[in-house]
BAVO-591973 format. One record per residue (C-alpha): x, y, z. Coordinates in pm, whole numbers, padded with zeros to 5 digits, always signed. Example, Ala and Ser with C-alpha at 12.3 -4.5 7.8 and 13.67 -1.06 7.14 Angstrom:
// BAVO-591973
+01230-00450+00780+01367-00106+00714
This chain:
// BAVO-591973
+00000+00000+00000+00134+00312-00122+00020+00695-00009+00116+00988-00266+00148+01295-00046+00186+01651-00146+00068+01987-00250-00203+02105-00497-00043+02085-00815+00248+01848-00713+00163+01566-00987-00068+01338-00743-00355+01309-01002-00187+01273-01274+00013+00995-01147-00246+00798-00995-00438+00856-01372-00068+00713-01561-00104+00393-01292-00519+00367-01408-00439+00401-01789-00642+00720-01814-00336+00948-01928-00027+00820-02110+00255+00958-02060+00492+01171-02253+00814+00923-02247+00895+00623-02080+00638+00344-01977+00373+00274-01664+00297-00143-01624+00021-00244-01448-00018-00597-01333-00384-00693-01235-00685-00488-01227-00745-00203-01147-01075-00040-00929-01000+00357-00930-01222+00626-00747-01054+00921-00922-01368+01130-00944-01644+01161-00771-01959+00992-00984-01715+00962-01277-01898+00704-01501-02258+00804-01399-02491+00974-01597-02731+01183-01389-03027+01103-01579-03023+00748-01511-03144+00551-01191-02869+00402-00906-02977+00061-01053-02874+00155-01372-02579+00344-01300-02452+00012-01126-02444-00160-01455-02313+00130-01633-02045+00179-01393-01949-00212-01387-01947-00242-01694-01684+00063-01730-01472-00116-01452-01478-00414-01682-01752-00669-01519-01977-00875-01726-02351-00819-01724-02383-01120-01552-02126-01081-01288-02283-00749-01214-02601-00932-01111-02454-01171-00925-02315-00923-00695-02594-00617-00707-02738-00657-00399-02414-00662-00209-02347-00321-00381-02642-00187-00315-02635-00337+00056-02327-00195+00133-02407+00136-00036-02689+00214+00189-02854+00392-00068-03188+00112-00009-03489+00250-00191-03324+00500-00393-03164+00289-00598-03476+00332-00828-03433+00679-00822-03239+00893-01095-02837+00996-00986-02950+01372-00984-03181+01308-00658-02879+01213-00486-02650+01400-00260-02264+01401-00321-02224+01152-00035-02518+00883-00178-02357+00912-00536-01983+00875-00378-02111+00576-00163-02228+00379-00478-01931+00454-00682-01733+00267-00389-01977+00008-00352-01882-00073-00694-01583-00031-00728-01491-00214-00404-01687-00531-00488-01525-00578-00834-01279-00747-00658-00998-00577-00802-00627-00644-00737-00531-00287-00724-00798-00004-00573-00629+00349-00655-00832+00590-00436-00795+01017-00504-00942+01187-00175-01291+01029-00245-01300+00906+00139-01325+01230+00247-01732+01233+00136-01997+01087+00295-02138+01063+00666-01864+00952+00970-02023+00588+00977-02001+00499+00586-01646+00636+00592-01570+00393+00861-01711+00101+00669-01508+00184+00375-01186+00258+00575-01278-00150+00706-01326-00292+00343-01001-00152+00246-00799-00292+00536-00970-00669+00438-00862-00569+00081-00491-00524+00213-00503-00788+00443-00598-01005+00126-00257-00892-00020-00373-00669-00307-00283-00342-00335-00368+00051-00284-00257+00336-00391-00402+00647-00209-00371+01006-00277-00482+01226+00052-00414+01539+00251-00565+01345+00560-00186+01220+00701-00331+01067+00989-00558+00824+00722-00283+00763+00483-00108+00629+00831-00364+00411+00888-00362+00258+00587-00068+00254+00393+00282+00152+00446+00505+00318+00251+00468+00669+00114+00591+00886-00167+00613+01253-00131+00596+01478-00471+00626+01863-00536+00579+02046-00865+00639+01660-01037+00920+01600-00855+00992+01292-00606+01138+01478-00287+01084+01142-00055+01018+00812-00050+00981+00578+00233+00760+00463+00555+00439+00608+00561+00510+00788+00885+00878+00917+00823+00741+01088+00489+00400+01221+00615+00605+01351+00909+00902+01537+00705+00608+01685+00465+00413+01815+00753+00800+02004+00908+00928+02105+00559+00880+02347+00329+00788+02242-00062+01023+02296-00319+01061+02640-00514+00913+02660-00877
């Protein structure tokens, strides 16, 4: 499990959308190995007009589940979601935090090897955050792995191990979890 720390504008993003295969980059190469779940955006992949249910097999099908995976697995999602009876209703009736827990709820029960997660935890009522923070510790202690992009230091200590620390694109530190988050909380960033 791997934390990306650092300013706005550092190169967070655009990393974690290299490692999903949203961006490519300008030289070199980025290999993934397994697949990937990644909560980059809020509601990315909906489309307000539809219903939850919908949306769930939209979404899915985006992360690369078959139709009749998708089914096999919807009421978890919806279960977990909490979103119950509005499931029927279009994405627009929803609040930021019912739309944010059903992207997770998907994404999360995909079963993918490798969850990338961009400051989406930070949505969402105190007792759905804690349910997601508990699904991603069984999804590390199954061995698979996350990379998380947060200003929250005391989460990205909770659940990641290691840590990278960027500024304006550039790797200033790279080590335990603690050690960086620590140093980037003491030190100044880098000039432009």
């Amino acid at each position: 499990s791997l934390a990306v720390i650092g300013p706005n504008g550092s190169g967070k993003s655009t990393l974690l959308g290299l490692v999903a295969g949203l961006t490519k980059p300008n030289e070199g190469q980025v290999t993934v190995s397994g697949r990937i779940a990644a909560l980059l955006e809020l509601g990315s992949g909906f489309h307000h007009d539809l219903t939850g249910r919908e949306n769930v097999y939209l979404n899915a099908s985006l992360l690369g589940l078959t139709r009749k995976r998708t089914v096999q697995i919807f009421d978890r999602i919806v279960e977990f979601s909490g979103i119950g009876d509005f499931i029927t209703e279009p994405i627009r009736t929803y609040s930021t935090g019912m739309a944010m827990r059903l992207a997770f709820s998907v994404a999360i029960h995909m079963d993918p090897e490798i969850l990338i997660i961009d400051e989406v935890l930070a949505v969402g009522d105190a007792a759905f955050q804690a349910k997601c923070f508990d699904k991603i510790l069984e999804f590390r202690k199954n061995g698979k792995t996350l990379l998380c992009v947060s200003h929250a230091s005391g989460m990205v200590q909770q659940l990641c191990d290691r840590a990278i620390w960027l500024d304006h694109g550039e790797l200033v530190m790279s080590g335990n979890v603690i050690e960086v988050t620590e140093a980037y909380a003491g030190r100044p960033t880098i000039e432009a």
